[in-house]
Steps between C-alpha positions, in 0.01 A plus 500: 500500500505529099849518482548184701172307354527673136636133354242312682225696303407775824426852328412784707302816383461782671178710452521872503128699576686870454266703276792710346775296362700768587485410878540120446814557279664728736441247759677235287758745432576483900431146579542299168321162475671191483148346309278642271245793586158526349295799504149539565382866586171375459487228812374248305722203617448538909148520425477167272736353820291688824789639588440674838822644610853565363749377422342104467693260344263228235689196456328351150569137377626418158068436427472808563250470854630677817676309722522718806448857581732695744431874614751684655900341557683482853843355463435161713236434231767457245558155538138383496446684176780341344379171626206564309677622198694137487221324530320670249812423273490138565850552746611309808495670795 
């Protein structure tokens, strides 16, 4: 999804709750990112969202209020999410 909504102003981040660095770069290492990763060993950010399960996905508007919340990913729900990511980006379905 970033690399085909990148232009239309989708960025995704990636948030990484490993408490060593260590074991989130070596993850990287095997399975690099296409998107930017943020760290936070301290579990700050899926406490300020109630995250209760990973991974979940927070689609965010360009105010900065959530949009939608997704937990979990199952193929057939690709095309809903990216439903919601065009609308969120002002895109015809």
């Amino acid at each position: 999804m970033q690399a085909k909504y990148k232009a239309q102003g989708l960025r995704v981040v990636a948030v990484n709750l490993d408490q060593k660095p260590s074991d989130a770069q070596a993850f990287l290492k095997e399975t690099p990112a296409a998107f930017d990763v943020a760290f936070d060993a301290s579990g700050k950010t899926p406490k300020a969202y109630a995250i209760q399960g990973m991974p979940t996905s927070v689609l965010i508007g360009a105010d900065g209020h959530v949009i939608s919340m997704h937990s979990g990913f199952k193929p057939e729900q690709r095309a809903e999410l990216e439903s919601q990511i065009r609308r969120a980006l002002n895109l015809k379905d």
